[in-house]
ROZANU-897721 format. One record per residue (C-alpha): x, z, y; residue in one letter. Coordinates in nm, 3 decimals. Layout:
residues N
+---------+---------+---------+---------+
:      px :      pz :      py : residuo :
+---------+---------+---------+---------+
:       X :       Z :       Y :       A :
...
+---------+---------+---------+---------+
end
This chain:
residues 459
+---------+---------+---------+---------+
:      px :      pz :      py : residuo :
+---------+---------+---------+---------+
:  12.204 :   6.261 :   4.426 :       X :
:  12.207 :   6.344 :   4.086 :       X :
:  12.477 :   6.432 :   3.858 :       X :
:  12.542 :   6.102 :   3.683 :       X :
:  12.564 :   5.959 :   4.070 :       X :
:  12.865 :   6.238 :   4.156 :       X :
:  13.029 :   6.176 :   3.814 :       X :
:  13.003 :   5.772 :   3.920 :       X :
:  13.112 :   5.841 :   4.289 :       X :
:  13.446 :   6.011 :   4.182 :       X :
:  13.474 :   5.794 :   3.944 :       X :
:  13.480 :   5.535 :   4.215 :       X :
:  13.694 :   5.753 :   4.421 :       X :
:  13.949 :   5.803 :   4.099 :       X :
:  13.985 :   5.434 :   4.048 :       X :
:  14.000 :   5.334 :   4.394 :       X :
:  14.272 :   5.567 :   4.436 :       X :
:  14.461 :   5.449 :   4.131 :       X :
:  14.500 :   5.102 :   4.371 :       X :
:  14.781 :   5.282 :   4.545 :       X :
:  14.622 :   5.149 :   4.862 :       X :
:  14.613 :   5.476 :   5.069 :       X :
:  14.938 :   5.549 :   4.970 :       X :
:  15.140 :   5.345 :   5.290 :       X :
:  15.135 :   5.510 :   5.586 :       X :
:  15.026 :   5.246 :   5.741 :       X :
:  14.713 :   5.291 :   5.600 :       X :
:  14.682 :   5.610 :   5.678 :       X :
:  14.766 :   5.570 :   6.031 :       X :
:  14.500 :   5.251 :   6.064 :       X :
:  14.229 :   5.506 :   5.863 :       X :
:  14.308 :   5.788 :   6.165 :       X :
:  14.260 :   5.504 :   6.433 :       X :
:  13.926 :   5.399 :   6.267 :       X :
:  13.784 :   5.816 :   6.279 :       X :
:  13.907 :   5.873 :   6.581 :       X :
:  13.732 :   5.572 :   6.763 :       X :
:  13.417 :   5.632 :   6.580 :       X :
:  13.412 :   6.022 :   6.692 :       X :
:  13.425 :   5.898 :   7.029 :       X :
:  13.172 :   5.659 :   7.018 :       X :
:  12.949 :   5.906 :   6.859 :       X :
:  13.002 :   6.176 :   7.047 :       X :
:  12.707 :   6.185 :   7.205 :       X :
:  12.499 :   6.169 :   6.875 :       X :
:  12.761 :   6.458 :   6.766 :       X :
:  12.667 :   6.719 :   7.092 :       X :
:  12.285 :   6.667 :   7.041 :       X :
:  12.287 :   6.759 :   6.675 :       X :
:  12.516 :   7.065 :   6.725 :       X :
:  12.274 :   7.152 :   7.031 :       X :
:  11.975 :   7.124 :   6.749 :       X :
:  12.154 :   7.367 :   6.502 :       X :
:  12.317 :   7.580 :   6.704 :       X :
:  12.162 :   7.535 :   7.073 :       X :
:  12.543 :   7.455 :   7.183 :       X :
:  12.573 :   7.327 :   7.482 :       X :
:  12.761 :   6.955 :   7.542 :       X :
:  13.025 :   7.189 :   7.687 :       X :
:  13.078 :   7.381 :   7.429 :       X :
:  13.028 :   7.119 :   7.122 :       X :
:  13.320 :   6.929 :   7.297 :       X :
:  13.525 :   7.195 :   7.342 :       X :
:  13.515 :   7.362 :   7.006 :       X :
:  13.433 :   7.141 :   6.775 :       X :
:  13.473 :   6.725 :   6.862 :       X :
:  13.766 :   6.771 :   7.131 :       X :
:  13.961 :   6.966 :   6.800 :       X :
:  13.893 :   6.742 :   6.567 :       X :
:  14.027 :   6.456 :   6.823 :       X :
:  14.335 :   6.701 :   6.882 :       X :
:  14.437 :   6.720 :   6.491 :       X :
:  14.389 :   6.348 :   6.503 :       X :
:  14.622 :   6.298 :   6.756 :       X :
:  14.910 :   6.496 :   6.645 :       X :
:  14.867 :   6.359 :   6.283 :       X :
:  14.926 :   6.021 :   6.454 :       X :
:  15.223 :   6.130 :   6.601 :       X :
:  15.418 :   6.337 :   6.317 :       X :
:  15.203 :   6.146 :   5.995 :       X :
:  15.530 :   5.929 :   5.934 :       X :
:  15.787 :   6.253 :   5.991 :       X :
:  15.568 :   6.467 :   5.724 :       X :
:  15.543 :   6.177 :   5.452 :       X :
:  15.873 :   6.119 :   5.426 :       X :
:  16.108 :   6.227 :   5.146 :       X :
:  16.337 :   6.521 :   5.238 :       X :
:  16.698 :   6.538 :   5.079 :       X :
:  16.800 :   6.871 :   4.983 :       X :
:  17.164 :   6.953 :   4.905 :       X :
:  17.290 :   6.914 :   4.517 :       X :
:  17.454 :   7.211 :   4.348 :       X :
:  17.794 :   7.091 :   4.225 :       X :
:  17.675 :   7.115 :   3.883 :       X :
:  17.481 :   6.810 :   3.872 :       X :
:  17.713 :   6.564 :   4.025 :       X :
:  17.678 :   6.320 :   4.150 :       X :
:  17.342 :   6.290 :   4.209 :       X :
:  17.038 :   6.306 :   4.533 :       X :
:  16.815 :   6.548 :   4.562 :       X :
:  16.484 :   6.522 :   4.707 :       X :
:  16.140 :   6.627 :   4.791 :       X :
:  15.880 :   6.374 :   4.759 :       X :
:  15.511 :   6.447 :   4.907 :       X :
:  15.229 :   6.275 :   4.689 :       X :
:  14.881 :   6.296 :   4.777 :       X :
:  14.642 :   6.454 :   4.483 :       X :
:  14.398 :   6.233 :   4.459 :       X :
:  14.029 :   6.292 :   4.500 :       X :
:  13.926 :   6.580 :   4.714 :       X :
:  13.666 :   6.765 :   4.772 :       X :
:  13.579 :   6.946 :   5.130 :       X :
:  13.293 :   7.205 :   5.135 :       X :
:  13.260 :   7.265 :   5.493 :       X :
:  13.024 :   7.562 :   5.623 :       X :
:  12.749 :   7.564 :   5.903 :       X :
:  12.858 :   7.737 :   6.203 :       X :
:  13.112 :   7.506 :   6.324 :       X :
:  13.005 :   7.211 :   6.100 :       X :
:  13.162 :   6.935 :   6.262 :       X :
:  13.515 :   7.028 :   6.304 :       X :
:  13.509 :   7.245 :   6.003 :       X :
:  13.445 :   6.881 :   5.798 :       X :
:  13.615 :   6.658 :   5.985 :       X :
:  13.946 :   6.854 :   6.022 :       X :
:  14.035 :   6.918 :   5.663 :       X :
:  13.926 :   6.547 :   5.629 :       X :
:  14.108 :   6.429 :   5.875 :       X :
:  14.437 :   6.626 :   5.682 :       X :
:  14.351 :   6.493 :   5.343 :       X :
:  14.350 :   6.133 :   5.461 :       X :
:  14.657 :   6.159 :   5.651 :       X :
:  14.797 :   6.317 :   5.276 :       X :
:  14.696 :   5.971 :   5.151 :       X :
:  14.387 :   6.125 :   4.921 :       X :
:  13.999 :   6.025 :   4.907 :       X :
:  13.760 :   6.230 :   4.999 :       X :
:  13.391 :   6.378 :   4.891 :       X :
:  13.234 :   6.570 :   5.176 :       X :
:  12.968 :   6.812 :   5.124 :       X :
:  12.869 :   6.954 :   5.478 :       X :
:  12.637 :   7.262 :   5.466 :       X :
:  12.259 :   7.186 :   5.435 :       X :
:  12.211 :   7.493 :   5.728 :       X :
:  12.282 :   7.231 :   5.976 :       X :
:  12.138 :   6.926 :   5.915 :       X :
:  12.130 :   6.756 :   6.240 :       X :
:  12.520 :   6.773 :   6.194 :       X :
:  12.522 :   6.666 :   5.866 :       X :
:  12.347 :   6.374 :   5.902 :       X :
:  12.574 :   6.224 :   6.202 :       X :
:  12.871 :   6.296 :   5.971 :       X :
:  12.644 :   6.130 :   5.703 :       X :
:  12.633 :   5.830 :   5.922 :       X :
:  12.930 :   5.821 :   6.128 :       X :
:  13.124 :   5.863 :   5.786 :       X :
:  12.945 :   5.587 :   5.581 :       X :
:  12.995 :   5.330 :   5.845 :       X :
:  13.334 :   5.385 :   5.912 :       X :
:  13.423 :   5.404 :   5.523 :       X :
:  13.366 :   5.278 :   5.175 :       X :
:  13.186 :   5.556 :   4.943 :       X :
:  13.512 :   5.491 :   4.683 :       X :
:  13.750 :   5.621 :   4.961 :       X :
:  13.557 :   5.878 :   5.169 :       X :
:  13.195 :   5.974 :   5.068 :       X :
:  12.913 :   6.246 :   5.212 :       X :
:  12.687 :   6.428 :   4.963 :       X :
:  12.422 :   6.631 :   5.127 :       X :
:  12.159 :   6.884 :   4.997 :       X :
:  12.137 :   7.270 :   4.916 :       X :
:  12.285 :   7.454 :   4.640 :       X :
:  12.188 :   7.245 :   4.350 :       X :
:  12.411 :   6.982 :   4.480 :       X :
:  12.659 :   7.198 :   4.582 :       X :
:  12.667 :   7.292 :   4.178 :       X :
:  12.672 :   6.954 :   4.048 :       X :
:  12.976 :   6.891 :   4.298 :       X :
:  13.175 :   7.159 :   4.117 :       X :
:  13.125 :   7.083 :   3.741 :       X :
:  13.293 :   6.720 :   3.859 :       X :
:  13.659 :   6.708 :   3.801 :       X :
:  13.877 :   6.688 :   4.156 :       X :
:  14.258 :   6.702 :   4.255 :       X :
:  14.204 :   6.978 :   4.525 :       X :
:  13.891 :   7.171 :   4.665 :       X :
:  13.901 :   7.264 :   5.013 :       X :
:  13.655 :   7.500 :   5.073 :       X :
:  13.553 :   7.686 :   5.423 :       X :
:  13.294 :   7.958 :   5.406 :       X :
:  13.171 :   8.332 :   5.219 :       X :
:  13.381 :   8.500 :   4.987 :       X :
:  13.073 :   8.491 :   4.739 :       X :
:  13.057 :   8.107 :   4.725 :       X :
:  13.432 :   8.117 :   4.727 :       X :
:  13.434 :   8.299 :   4.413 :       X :
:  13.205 :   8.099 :   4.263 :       X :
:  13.429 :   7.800 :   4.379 :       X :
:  13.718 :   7.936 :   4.210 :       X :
:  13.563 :   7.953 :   3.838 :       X :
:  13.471 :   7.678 :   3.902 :       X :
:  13.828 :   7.495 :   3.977 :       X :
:  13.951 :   7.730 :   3.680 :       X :
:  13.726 :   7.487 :   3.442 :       X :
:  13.979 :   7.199 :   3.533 :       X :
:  14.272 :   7.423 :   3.643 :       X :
:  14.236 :   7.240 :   3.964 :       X :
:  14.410 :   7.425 :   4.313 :       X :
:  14.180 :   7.518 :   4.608 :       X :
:  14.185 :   7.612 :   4.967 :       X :
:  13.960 :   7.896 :   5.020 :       X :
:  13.906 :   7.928 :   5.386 :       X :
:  13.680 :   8.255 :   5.439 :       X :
:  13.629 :   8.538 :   5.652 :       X :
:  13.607 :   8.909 :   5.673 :       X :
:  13.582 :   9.166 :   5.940 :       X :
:  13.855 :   9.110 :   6.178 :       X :
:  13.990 :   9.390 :   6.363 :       X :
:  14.036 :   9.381 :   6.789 :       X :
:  14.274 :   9.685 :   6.872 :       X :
:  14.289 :   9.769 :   7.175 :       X :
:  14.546 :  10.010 :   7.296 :       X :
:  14.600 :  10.251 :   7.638 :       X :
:  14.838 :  10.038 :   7.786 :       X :
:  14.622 :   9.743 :   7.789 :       X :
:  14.490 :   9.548 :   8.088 :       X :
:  14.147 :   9.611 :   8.006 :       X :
:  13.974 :   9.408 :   8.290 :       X :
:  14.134 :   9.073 :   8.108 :       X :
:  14.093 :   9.260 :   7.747 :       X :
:  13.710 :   9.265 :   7.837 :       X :
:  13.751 :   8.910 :   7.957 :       X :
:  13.842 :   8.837 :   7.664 :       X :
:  13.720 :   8.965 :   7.419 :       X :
:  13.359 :   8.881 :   7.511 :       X :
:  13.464 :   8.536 :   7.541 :       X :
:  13.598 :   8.526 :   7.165 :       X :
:  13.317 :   8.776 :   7.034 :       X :
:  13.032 :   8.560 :   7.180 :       X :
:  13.124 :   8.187 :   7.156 :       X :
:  12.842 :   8.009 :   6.913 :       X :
:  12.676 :   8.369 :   6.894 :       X :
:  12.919 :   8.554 :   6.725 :       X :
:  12.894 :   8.297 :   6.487 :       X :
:  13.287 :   8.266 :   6.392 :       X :
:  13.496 :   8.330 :   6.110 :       X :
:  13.747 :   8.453 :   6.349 :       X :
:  13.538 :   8.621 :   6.601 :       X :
:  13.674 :   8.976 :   6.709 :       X :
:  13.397 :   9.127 :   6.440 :       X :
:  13.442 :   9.507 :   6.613 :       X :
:  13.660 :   9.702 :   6.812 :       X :
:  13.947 :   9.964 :   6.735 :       X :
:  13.993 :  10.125 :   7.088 :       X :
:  14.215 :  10.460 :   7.182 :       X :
:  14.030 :  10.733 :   7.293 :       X :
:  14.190 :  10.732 :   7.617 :       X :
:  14.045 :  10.457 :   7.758 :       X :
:  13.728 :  10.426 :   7.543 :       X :
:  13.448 :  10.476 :   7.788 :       X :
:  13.616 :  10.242 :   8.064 :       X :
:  13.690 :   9.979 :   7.821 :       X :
:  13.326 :   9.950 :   7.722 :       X :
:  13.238 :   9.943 :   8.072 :       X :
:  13.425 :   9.695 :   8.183 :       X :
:  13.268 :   9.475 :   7.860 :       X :
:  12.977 :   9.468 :   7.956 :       X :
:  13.058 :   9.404 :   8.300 :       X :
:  13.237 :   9.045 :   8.169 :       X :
:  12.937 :   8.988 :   7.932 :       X :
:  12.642 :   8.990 :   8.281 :       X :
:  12.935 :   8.752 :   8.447 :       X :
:  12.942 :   8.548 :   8.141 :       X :
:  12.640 :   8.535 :   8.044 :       X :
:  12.420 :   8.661 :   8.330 :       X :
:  12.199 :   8.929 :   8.359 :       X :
:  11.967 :   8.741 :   8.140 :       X :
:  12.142 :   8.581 :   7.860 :       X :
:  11.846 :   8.465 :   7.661 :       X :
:  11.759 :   8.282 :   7.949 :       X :
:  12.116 :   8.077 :   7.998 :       X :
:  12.094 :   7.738 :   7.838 :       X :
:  12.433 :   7.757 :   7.762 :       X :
:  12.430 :   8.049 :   7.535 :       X :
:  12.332 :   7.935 :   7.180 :       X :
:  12.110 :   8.084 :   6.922 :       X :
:  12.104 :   8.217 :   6.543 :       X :
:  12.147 :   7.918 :   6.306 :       X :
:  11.843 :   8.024 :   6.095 :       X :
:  11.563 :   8.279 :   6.017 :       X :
:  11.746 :   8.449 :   5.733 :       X :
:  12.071 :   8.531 :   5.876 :       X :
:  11.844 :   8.604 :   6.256 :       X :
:  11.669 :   8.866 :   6.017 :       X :
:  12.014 :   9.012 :   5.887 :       X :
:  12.183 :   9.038 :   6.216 :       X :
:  11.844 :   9.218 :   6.330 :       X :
:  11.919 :   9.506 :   6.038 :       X :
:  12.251 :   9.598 :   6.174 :       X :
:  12.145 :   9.644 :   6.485 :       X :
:  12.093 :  10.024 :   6.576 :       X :
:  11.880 :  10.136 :   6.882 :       X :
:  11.998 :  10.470 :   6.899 :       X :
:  12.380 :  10.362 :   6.937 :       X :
:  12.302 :   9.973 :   7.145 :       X :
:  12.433 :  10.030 :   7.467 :       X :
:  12.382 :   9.703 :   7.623 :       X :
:  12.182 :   9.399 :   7.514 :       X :
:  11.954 :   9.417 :   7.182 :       X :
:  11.701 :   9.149 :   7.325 :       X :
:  11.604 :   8.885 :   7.089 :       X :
:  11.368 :   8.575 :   7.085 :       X :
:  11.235 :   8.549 :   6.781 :       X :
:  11.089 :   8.174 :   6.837 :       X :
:  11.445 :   8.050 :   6.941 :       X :
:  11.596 :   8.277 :   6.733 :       X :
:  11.804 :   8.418 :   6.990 :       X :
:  11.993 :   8.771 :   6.996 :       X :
:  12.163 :   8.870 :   7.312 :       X :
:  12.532 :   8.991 :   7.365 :       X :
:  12.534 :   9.367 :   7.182 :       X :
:  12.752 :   9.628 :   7.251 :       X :
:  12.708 :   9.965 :   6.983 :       X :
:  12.837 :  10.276 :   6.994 :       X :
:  12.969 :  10.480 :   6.960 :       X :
:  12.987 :  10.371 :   6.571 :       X :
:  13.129 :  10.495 :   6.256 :       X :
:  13.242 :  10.342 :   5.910 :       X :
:  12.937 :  10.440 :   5.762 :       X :
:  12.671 :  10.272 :   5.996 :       X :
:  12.546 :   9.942 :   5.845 :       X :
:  12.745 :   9.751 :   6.081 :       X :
:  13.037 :   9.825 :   5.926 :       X :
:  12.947 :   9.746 :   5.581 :       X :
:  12.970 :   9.364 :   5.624 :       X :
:  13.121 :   9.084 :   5.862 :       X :
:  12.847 :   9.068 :   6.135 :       X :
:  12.837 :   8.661 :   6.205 :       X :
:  12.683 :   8.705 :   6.543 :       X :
:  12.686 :   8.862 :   6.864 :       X :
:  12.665 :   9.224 :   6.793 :       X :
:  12.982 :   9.407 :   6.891 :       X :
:  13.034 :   9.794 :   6.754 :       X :
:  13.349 :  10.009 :   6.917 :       X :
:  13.503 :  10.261 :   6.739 :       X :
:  13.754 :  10.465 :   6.879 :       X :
:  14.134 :  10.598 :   6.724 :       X :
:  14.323 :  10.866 :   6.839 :       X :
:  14.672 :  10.664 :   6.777 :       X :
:  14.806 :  10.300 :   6.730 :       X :
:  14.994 :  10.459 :   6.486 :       X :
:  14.687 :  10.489 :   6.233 :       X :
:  14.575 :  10.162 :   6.225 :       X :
:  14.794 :  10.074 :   5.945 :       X :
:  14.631 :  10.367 :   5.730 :       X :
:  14.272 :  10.317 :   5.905 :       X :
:  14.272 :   9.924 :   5.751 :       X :
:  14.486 :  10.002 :   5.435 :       X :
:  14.201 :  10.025 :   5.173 :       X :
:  13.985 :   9.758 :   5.330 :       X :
:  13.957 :   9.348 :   5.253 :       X :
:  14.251 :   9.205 :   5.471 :       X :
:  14.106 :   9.024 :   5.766 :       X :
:  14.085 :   8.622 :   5.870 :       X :
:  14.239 :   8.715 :   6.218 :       X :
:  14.375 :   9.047 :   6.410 :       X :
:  14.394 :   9.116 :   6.761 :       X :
:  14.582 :   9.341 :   6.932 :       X :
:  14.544 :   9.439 :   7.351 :       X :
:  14.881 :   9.596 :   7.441 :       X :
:  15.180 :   9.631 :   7.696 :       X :
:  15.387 :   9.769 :   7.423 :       X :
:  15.627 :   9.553 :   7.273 :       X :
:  15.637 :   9.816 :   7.017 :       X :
:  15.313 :   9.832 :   6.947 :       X :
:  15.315 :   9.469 :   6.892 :       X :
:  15.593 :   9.484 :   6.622 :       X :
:  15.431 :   9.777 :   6.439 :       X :
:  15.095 :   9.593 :   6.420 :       X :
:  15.156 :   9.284 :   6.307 :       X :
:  15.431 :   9.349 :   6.080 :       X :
:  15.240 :   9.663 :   5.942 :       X :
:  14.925 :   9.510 :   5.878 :       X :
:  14.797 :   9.218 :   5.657 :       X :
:  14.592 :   8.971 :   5.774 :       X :
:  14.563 :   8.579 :   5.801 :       X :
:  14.669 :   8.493 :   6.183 :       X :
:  14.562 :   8.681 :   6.501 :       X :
:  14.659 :   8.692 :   6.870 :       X :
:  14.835 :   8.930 :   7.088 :       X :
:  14.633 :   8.993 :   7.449 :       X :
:  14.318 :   8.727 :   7.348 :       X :
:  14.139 :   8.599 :   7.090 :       X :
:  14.023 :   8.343 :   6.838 :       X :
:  14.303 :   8.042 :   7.027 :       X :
:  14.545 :   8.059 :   6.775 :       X :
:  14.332 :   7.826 :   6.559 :       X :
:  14.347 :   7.571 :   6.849 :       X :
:  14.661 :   7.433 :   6.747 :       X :
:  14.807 :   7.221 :   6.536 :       X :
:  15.105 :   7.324 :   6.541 :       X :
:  15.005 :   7.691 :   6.363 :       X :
:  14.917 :   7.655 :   5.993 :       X :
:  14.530 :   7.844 :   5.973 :       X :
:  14.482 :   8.021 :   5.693 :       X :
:  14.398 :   8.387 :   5.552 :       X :
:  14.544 :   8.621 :   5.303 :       X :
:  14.384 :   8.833 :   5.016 :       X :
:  14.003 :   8.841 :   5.009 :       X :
:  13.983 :   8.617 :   5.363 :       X :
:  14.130 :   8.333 :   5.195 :       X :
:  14.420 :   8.144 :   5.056 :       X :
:  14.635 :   7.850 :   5.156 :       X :
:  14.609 :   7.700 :   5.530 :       X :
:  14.590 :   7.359 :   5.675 :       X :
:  14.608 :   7.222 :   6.047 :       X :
:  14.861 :   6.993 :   6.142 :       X :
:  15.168 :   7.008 :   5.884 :       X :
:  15.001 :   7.297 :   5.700 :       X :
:  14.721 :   7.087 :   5.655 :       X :
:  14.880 :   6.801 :   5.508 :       X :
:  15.121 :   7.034 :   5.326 :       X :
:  14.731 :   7.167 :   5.163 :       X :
:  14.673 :   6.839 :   5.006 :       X :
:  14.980 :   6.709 :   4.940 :       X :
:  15.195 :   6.764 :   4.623 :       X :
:  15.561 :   6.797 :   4.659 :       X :
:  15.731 :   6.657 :   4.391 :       X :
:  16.099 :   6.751 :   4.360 :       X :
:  16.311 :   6.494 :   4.208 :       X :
:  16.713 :   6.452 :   4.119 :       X :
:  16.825 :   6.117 :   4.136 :       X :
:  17.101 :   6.119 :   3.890 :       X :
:  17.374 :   5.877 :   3.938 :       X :
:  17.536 :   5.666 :   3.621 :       X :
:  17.895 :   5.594 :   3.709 :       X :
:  17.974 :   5.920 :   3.600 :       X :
:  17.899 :   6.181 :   3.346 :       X :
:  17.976 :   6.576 :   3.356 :       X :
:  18.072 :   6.640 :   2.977 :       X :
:  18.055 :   6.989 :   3.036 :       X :
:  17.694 :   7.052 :   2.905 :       X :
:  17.729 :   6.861 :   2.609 :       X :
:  17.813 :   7.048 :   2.259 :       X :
:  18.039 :   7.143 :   2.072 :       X :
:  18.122 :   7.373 :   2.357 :       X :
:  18.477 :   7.522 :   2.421 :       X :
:  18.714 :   7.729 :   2.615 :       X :
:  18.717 :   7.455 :   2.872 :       X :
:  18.379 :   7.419 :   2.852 :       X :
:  18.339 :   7.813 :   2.933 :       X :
:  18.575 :   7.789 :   3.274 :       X :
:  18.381 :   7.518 :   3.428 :       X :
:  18.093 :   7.649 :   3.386 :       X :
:  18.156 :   8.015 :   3.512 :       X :
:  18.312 :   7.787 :   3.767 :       X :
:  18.001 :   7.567 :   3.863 :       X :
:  17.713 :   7.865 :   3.852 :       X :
:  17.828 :   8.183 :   4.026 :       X :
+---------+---------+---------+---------+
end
């Protein structure tokens, strides 16, 4: 698609929205109807093409990624007419008599960059949240999975008009061309280098964005945790799609005290898990391309791997690795990982975690093993980061009714549920001022009187 084509399409997308005709709820409940029926009828399609990029099994595609998306559906469908309605808020005496109230307005014409490794649901979820808003929609799925992205291509095209939602697929160039074009909102999920680039972008047309990215997040596990079920998991969150999650558990912050049992008891869940030959389960997945397979491979260290290190090169497959012990300074450390290498470190309090993750990038996500309701308190309310769990991992971002988002360098803004259609939705605040009176009180020439009411009205 060239540029003239994306300056036509939201073009299209502008004017079609100028109708008003996905304003009525109505029509944003009959468009959620229409996605959700065509997700299930391509489901199938859906599971093989995530199996081609990712080697997910049907399992797993469902569970993660389709069954989600049908989930945030759902509840839209149920609270869509609750969250578009106008919300009075009380008058100050000042202004009577008149109404006060918030209205929510859709922006317009969005744009949703959605990223590889979970590239269904991470496209078809802030979708489905700017259509329930009442906006259009130009979706640009990432050209690392293209299996995916052409089944969204396809699903998406049938079940829509290009002037109300529309796919553009391709590599960088296009992803270029997309941002030069002038949008209402850009949603964006993926690195904090493209999101950068994203946001000088926006800053050309002062236009707001949803920067959904990552960073390394922290699992802290203290000496009062039940590390049988911490092990459990832990390897369950570290190793789902590879390691390949924004909010994977990207290394571990473990007291000393219970270091060496903690590890074993790791890889004890990863052989039940996985077996005692992961590469060899169909159901564990595999390294969505050569590039980042070669980059994992780098921050692997044989000297400190203590379980797995196996790859397959020709299926581009990297089994379940544990390092340590490891320090800040290994290379491991230096980036988020993106796959299923695991490094432990080790702390000789809870009480230094603050400090220890002070000067770094605030996290995506946070986890925290404990029995301590103190330690619970002091973590999360001492440290910044975007959302986390207490005794597991990566769930929290299987609900609706929690808002998904990070905080500093691991994003801004968050969406699911009424977050999401809070994201890309404009609330307009409004007084309705009445006529059959008038206040004179503001008015010049000001006097005395004048000065008692309104020392009266505003204190």
């Amino acid at each position: 698609m060239t540029p003239e084509h994306m300056t036509h399409l939201v073009q299209q997308q502008r004017t079609f929205f100028a109708t008003g005709a996905t304003l009525p709820v109505a029509y944003r409940l009959k468009t959620l109807g229409k996605l959700q029926e065509a997700i299930r009828q391509y489901t199938p399609k859906i599971q093989q093409a995530l199996e081609n990029d990712l080697g997910k099994s049907e399992l797993e595609g469902y569970m993660c990624e389709i069954g989600l998306t049908l989930s945030e559906i759902s509840y839209m469908q149920s609270h869509l007419r609750r969250f578009a309605k106008e919300r009075r808020v009380m008058t100050p005496l000042a202004q009577f008599a008149a109404k006060s109230y918030i209205k929510p307005c859709p922006y317009g014409v969005t744009l949703i960059m959605s990223p590889w490794n979970y590239p269904f649901l991470l496209t078809l979820e802030p979708l489905v949240d700017a259509l329930s808003a009442g906006n259009t929609a130009v979706v640009k799925p990432s050209a690392y999975s293209p299996h995916t992205s052409q089944v969204i291509q396809e699903m998406l095209s049938q079940c829509f008009p290009a002037e109300y939602v529309a796919v553009v697929t391709g590599g960088r160039a296009e992803n270029a061309c997309l941002l030069q074009q002038h949008f209402d909102h850009i949603f964006f999920t993926g690195s904090q280098a493209v999101g950068r680039e994203v946001m000088v972008s926006a800053a050309a047309h002062l236009t707001p964005v949803t920067l959904e990215l990552g960073g390394k997040s922290p699992c802290i596990v203290d000496e009062t945790a039940d590390l049988p079920l911490a092990a459990k998991r832990i390897v369950f969150g570290k190793f789902l799609n590879c390691g390949q999650t924004c909010v994977a558990p990207d290394y571990i912050l473990c007291h000393e005290a219970v270091h060496e049992k903690l590890v074993q008891v790791i890889i004890r869940q990863i052989k039940t898990q996985f077996g005692e030959r992961p590469l060899d389960n169909p159901n564990y997945g595999k390294i969505i391309n050569e590039k980042h397979f070669n980059r994992l491979l780098s921050l692997m260290d044989g000297t400190k791997t203590v379980f797995g290190g196996q790859i397959d090169r020709a299926a581009l497959r990297i089994s379940p690795t544990v390092l340590d012990p490891v320090s800040w300074a290994d290379p491991v450390m230096q980036e988020e990982i993106f796959g299923p290498i695991l490094p432990v470190l080790t702390i000789k309090s809870l009480e230094d975690v603050p400090e220890i993750l002070r000067d770094k990038p605030a996290p995506l996500a946070l986890y925290l093993f404990t029995a301590s309701r103190r330690a619970k308190q002091w973590i999360t309310s001492r440290c910044q980061f975007g959302g986390g769990c207490l005794n597991d991992t990566v769930i929290h971002l299987a609900t609706s009714r929690l808002g998904f988002g990070g905080v500093g360098a691991s994003g801004m803004g968050a969406y699911h549920g009424k977050a999401g259609f809070d994201a890309f939705s404009h609330r307009k605040s409004i007084v309705d001022k009445k006529t059959w009176i008038d206040l004179p009180m503001r008015y010049q020439p000001y006097g005395k009187m004048t000065d008692k009411l309104i020392h009266l009205f505003l204190k």
